[in-house]
C-alpha positions in Angstrom: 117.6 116.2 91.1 118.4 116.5 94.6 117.3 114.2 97.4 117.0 115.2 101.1 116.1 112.6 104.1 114.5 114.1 106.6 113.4 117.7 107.5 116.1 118.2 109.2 118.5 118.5 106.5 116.8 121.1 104.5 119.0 123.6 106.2 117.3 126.6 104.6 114.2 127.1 102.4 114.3 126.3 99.0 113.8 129.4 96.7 109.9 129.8 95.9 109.2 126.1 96.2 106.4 124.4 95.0 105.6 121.5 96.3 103.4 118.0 96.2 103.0 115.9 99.0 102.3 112.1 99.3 103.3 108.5 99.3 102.7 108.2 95.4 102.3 104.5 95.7 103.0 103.1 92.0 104.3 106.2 90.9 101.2 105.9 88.3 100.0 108.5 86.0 97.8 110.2 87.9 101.2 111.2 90.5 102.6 112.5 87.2 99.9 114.6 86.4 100.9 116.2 89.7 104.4 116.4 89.4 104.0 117.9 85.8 101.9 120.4 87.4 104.3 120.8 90.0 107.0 121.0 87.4 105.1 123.7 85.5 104.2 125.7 88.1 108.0 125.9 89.3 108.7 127.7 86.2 106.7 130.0 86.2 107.4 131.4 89.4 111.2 130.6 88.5 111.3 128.6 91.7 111.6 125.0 92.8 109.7 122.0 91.7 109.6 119.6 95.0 107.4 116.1 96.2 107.1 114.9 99.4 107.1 111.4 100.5 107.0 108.9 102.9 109.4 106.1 104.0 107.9 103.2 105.1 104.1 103.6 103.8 102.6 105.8 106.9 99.7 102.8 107.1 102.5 100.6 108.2 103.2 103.1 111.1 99.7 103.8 111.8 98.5 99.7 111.4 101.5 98.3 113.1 99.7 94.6 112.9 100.5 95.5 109.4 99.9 97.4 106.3 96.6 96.3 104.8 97.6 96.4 101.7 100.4 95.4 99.3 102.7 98.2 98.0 102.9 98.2 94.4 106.4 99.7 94.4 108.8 99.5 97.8 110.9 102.5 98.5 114.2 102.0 95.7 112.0 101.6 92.4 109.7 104.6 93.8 112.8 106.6 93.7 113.8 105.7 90.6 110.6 106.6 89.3 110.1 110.1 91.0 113.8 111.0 89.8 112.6 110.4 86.2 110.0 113.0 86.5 111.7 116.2 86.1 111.4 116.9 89.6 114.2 119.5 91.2 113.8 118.2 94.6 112.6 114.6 96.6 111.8 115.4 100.4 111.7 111.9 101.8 110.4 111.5 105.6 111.0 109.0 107.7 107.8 108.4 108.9 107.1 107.6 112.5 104.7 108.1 115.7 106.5 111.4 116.1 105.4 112.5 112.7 102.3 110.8 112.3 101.4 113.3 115.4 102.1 116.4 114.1 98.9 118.4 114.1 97.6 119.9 110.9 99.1 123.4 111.5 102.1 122.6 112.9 102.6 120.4 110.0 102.1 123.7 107.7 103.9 126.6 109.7 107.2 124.6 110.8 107.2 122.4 107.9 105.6 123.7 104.8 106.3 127.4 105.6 109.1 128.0 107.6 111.8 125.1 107.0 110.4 124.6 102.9 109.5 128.1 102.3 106.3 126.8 99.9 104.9 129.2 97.5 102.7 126.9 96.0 101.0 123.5 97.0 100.2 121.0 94.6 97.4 117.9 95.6 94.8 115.8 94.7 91.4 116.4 95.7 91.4 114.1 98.3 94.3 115.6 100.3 94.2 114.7 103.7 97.0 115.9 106.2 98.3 116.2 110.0 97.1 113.8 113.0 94.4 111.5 112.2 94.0 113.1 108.8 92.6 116.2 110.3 93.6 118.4 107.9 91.5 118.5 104.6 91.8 120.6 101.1 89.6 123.6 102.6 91.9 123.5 105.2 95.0 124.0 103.2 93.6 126.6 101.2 92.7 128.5 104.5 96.0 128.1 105.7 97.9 129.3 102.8 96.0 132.6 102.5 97.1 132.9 106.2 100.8 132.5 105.6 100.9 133.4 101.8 101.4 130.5 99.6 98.7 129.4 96.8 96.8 125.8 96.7 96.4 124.3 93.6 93.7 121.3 93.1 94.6 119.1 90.1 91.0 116.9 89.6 91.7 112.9 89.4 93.0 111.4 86.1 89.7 109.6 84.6 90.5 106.2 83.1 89.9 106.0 79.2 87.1 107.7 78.4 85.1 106.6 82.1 84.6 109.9 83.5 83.3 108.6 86.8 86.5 105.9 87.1 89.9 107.1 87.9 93.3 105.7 88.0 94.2 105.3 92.0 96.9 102.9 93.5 94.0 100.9 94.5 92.8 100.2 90.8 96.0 99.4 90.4 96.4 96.9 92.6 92.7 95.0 91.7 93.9 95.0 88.2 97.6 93.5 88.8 96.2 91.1 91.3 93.3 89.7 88.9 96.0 89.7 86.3 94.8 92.1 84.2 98.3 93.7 83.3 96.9 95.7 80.4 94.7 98.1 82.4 97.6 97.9 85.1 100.0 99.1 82.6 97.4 101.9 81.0 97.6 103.1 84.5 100.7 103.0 85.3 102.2 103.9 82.3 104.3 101.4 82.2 104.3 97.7 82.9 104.0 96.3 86.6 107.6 95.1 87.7 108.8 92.6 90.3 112.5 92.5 91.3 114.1 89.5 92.7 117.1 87.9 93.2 118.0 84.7 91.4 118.3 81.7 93.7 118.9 77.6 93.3 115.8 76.1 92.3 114.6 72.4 92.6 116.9 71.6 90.0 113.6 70.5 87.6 113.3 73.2 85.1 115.8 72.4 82.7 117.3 68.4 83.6 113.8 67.4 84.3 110.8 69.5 81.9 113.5 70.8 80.0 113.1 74.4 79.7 116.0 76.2 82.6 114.1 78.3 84.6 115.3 81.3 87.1 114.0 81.0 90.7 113.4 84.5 92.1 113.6 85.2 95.6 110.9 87.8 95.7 110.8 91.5 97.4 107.8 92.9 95.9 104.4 93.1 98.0 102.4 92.7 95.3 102.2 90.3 93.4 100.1 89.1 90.2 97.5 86.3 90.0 99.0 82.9 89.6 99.5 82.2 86.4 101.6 82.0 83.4 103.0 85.0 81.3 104.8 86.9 79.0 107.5 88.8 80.6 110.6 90.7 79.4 113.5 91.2 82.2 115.9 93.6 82.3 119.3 91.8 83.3 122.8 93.7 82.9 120.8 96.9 81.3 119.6 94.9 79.0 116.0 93.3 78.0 115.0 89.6 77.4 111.7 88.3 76.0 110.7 85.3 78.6 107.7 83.4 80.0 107.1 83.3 83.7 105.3 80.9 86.1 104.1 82.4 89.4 102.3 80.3 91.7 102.8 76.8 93.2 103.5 74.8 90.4 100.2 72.2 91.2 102.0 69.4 88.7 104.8 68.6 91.3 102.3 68.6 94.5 105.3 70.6 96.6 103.0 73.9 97.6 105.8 76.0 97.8 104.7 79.5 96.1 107.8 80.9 93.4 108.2 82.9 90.8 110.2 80.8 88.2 111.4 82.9 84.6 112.5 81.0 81.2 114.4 83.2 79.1 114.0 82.9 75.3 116.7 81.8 73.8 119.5 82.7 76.4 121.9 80.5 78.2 123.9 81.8 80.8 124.7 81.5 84.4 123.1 84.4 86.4 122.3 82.6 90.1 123.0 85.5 92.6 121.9 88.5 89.9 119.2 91.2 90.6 116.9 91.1 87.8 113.5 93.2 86.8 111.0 91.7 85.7 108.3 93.5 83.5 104.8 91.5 83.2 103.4 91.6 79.7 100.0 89.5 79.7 98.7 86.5 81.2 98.6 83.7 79.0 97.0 81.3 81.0 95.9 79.8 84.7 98.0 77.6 86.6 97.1 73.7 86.0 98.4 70.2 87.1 99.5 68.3 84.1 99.0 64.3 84.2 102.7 64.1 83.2 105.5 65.6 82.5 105.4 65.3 79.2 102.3 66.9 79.1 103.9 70.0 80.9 106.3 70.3 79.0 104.1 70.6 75.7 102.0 73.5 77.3 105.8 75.2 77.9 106.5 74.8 74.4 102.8 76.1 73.4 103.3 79.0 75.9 106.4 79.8 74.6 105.0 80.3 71.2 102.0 82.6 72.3 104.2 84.4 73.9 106.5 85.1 70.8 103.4 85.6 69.1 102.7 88.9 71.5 106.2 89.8 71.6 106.3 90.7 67.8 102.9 92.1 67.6 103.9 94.8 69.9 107.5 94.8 68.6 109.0 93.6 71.5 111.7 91.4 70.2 
């Protein structure tokens, strides 16, 4: 898989290419649908399978007060995901006012035609490109009859057997953010991630309740609801059964928001280390415990729920 940042750098068209464009938000399954199609098309014009994307999200370009929504994966995980895909080639723009007003047809002669050399389009049915979205599917379609490449619609991914509901980025992020991480994950494909770093905490979670905790220092956008989980976390390429706390922690009255991990059965120093972690269900809502103690026995009754859903989906 190649990457190439900026259209600049494509220094000649690729050979028959046949591309998809957008920001593929979540990389969920419904963006695989079109790479697979993008894939499989490639093939059978012996050409090249290439996606398009964005860096920042163009809404954080176009709403410079900010982006009205939270991304549900920044730029390095979305990479990670589109190279996983199969995909020959990831086009990465760095979007900005100059390209955000590039009309419609400029956007497919210099960019699609003559520096890509598209022979084939791939997108949803909701396509929308060039300045102010003025460009539509119908659009598209007219265009590449004009200059010779074909436009191929793939319909929305319906969700379970719902015909009328589809998996979007937006589903996505209603389900993650009401803490329903099962129909995230049916979506995605996957389950919903957060990376941190690990950081000091308040020095509470192990001398004080008694279960260690790691403090993450947060760079994800979104975020699920507050609330206690079952996680696993992916530390030095490998994957740890845990429960998670996010939220403020209402028992110690400090209102500072954190996202605090207690690894199953593990004990070792890993302040400072990047770690993933993967959200498996919500177990529970946050409370404030009369005591302690009393927190401290939900922990341990958390803990065993959690190993409880761990083995039933053979997880550890």
């Amino acid at each position: 898989m190649k990457q190439i940042i900026g259209i600049e750098n494509i220094k000649t068209p690729l050979s028959r290419g046949v591309l998809t464009i957008g920001n593929f938000d979540g990389v969920h399954l419904g963006h695989q649908l079109l790479f697979e199609h993008v894939i499989s098309t490639a093939k059978q014009l012996n050409g090249t399978s290439v996606a398009m994307t964005f860096d920042p999200h163009p809404m954080k370009v176009v709403q410079p007060d900010g982006c009205p929504f939270p991304l549900i994966t920044l730029h390095e995980q979305k990479m990670e995901l589109m190279k996983k895909s199969g995909l020959d080639v990831i086009i990465v723009i760095p979007f900005n006012y100059e390209f955000a007003n590039i009309s419609a047809k400029s956007f497919v002669d210099d960019i699609l035609v003559d520096r890509i050399g598209v022979k084939a389009v791939v997108i949803g049915n909701d396509y929308c490109f060039g300045k102010k979205r003025e460009g539509n599917v119908q659009l598209l379609k007219q265009f590449g009859k004009e200059s010779g490449f074909d436009v191929h619609v793939v319909p929305w991914k319906p969700f379970g057997n719902d015909s009328e509901s589809r998996i979007s980025s937006t589903s996505i992020r209603s389900a993650v953010s009401s803490g329903n991480l099962n129909k995230a994950r049916q979506m995605l494909g996957r389950y919903y991630q957060v990376r941190g770093t690990v950081k000091k905490g308040r020095n509470r979670g192990g001398s004080l309740v008694g279960f260690p905790t790691a403090n993450l220092q947060l760079f994800d956008e979104l975020k699920p609801k507050n609330g206690v989980y079952a996680v696993n976390v992916l530390l030095h390429e490998k994957i740890f059964p845990g429960v998670a706390n996010i939220g403020f922690s209402p028992t110690f009255d400090d209102n500072q928001y954190t996202l605090e991990v207690h690894l199953l059965d593990f004990d070792e120093n890993i302040y400072d280390k990047h770690i993933c972690v993967n959200f498996i269900k919500r177990l529970r809502g946050e409370k404030k415990f009369s005591s302690i103690e009393a927190l401290s026995n939900q922990i341990q009754s958390d803990i065993q729920d959690a190993r409880k859903i761990f083995q039933s989906l053979q997880l550890i």
